[in-house]
N, C-alpha and C positions, 0 to 999 in steps of 0.2 A: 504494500500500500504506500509505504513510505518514496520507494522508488519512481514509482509511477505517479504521484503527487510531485516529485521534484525534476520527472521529466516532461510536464504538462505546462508547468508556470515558463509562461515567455516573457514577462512584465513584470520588475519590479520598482520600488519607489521609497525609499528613506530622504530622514533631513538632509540639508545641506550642510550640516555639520562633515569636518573632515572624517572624525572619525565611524561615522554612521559611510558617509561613501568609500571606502575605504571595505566596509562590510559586504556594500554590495559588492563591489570591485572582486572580492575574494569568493562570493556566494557562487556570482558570477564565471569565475577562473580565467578571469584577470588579472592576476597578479604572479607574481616570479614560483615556479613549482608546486600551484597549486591547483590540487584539481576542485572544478566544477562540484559544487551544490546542486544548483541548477543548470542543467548543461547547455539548455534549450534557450536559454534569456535573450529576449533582440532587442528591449529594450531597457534599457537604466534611464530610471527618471528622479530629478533632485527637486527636491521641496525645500524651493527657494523661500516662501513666506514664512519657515518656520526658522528657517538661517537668520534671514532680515527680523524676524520678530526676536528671538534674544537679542541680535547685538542692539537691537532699541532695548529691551530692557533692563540688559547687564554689558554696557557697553564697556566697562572697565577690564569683561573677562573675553572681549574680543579678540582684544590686542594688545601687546606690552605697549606700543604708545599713545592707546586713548587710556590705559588708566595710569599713567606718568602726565597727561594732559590736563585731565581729569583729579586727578589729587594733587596739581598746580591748582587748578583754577577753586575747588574746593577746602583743601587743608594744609594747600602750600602757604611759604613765606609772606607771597602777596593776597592770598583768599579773592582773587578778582574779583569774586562771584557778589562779594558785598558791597561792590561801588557798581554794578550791572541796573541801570535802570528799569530793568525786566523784572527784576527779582526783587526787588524793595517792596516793601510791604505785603 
């Protein structure tokens, strides 16, 4: 059952997170000596809205330089963030 469940799937789809594509890449046997999960797959599809929606809401854990940006502008020496006319009051 198992076999033939994993030779039926042509379509798959994880975040756009690296390490989620990276999954399928290898589910897939796409990657350096490994074999096929799915052997059948024609299509890898990346769910970009789920990528794009953490780094809106943990954009510090994006990248090393939005949260070195990000804790300038927050808890650094200058705290910009408290002369920002945006953000007063």
């Amino acid at each position: 059952m198992k076999a033939k469940l994993c030779n039926v799937i042509e379509a798959i789809t994880a975040d756009g997170a690296a390490d989620e594509q990276l999954a399928l890449a290898t589910m897939a046997g796409n990657t350096d000596g490994q074999d096929a999960i799915f052997p059948n797959i024609r299509l890898q599809c990346r769910d970009l809205c789920h990528a794009v929606r953490r780094v809106g809401q943990r954009p510090s854990f994006a990248d090393p330089f939005l949260k070195e940006t990000l804790a300038l502008f927050l808890d650094g020496p200058a705290k910009m963030i408290q002369h920002s006319v945006l953000f007063k009051d």
